[in-house]
C-alpha positions as MATLAB code, in Angstrom:
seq = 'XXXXXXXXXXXXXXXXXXXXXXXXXXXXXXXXXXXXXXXXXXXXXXXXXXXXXXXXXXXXXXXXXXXXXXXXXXXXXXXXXXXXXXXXXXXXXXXXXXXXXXXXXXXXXXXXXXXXXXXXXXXXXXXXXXXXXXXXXXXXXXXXXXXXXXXXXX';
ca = [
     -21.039   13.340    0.446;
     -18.413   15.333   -1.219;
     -14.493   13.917   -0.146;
     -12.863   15.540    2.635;
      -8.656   15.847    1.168;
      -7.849   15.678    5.134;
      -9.678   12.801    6.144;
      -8.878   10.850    3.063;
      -4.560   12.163    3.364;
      -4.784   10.808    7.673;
      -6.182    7.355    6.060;
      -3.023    7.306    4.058;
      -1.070    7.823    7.251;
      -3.042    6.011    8.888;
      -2.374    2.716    7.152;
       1.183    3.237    6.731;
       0.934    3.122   10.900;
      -1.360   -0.191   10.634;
       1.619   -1.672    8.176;
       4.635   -0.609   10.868;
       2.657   -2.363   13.689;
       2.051   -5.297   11.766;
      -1.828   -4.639   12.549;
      -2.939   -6.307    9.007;
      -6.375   -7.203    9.735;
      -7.208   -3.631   10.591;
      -5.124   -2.895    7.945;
      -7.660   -4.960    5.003;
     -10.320   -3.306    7.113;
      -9.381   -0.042    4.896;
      -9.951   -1.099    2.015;
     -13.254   -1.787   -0.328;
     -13.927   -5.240   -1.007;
     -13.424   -4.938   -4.697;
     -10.289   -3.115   -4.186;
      -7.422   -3.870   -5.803;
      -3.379   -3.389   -5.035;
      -0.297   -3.052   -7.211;
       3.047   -2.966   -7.900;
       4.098   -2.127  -11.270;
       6.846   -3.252  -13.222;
       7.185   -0.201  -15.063;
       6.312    2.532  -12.523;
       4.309    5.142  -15.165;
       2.358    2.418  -16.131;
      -0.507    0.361  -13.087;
      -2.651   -0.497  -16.078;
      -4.039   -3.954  -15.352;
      -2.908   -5.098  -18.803;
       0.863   -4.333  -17.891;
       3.210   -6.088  -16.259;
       3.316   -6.140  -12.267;
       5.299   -7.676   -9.274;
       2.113   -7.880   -7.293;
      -1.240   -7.219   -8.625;
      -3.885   -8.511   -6.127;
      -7.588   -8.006   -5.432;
      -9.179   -8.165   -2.477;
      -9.307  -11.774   -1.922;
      -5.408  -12.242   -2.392;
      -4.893   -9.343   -0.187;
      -6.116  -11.347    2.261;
      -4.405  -14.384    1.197;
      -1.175  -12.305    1.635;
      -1.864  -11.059    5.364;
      -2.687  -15.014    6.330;
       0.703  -16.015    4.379;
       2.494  -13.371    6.469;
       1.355  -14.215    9.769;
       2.573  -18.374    9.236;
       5.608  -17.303    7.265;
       9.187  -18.964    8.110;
      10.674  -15.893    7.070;
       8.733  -13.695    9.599;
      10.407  -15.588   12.843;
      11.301  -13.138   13.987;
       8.640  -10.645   12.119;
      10.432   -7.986   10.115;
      10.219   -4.798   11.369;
       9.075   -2.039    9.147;
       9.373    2.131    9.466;
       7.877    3.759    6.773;
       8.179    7.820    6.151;
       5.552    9.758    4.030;
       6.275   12.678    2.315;
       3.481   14.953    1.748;
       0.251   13.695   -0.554;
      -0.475   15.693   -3.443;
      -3.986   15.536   -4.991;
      -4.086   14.369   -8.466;
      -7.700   13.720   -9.095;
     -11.217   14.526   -7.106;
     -15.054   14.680   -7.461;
     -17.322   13.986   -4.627;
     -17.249   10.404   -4.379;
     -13.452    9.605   -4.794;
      -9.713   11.313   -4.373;
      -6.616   10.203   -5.793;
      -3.374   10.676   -3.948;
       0.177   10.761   -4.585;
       2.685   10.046   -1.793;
       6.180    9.572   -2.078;
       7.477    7.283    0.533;
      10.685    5.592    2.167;
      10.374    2.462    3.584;
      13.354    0.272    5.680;
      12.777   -3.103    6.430;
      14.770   -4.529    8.825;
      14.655   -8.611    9.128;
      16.995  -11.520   10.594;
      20.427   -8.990   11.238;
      19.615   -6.905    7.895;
      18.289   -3.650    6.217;
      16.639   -2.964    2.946;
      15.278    0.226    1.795;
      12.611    1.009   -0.597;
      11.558    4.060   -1.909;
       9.093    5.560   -4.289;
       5.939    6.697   -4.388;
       2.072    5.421   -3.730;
      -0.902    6.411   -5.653;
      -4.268    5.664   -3.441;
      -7.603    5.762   -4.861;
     -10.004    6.433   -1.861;
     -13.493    6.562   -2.237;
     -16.501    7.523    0.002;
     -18.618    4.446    1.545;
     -21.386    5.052    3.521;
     -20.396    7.891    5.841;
     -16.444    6.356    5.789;
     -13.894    6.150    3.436;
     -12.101    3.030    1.985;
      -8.730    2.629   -0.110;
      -9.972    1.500   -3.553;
      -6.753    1.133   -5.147;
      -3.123    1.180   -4.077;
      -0.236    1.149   -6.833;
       3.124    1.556   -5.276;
       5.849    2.528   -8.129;
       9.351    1.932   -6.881;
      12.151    3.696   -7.743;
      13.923    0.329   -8.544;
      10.900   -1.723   -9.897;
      12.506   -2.562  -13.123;
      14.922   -4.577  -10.967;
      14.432   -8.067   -9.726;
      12.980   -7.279   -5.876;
      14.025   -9.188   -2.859;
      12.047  -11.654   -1.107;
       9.625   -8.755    0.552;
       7.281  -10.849    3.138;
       6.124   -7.760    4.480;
       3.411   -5.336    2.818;
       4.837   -2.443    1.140;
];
């Protein structure tokens, strides 16, 4: 099955619609079980010996969705609206794309807004006759700062 840029660039937009509506259990549903998801420290560098705010596998993914739903902080939930630019293909063979998004995200929670922007790097791969997210690294502009307590998924 050779990748499909397309169908792999609407599962990008696709989960950034599954994050707005707070719809995080079809949201872990995109990704492979040994997947992994990131956020750098240094944003040219999602190596899994460097430094990261979040750097969670599968298994604390879904740690993180349960943790969200029985938060304090999320009554009321935050509400989220992210904007994609457009994804730019960095790598491909016929089994697995890597794309590069940039992205703006405003979080809204409790009388206040916070904006993040930057960009995401998603490593989709071909299962079956679908496609899963096999890696997410999200480098933020201002990841070298401390972040804000972010109990939503960026």
């Amino acid at each position: 099955m050779s990748i499909d840029i397309d169908v792999a660039q609407d599962l990008v937009r696709d989960e950034s619609m599954l994050l707005d509506q707070r719809r995080f259990d079809e949201w872990l549903k995109l990704f492979t079980t040994n997947a992994t998801y990131r956020i750098p420290i240094d944003p040219n560098n999602s190596s899994a010996n460097s430094l990261h705010h979040v750097f969670d596998d599968y298994a604390r993914m879904c740690d993180r969705v349960k943790r969200t739903s029985l938060a304090v902080a999320e009554d009321p939930p935050s509400r989220t609206a992210r904007v994609l630019g457009p994804s730019r293909t960095t790598e491909t063979n016929d089994t697995e794309v890597v794309l590069w998004t940039p992205f703006h995200i405003l979080v809204h929670r409790q009388g206040q807004t916070q904006a993040f922007g930057g960009s995401i790097e998603h490593r989709i791969v071909a299962v079956d006759s679908d496609y899963r997210i096999q890696q997410k690294s999200v480098a933020l502009i201002s990841s070298e700062s401390p972040l804000p307590a972010m109990p939503v998924v960026l």
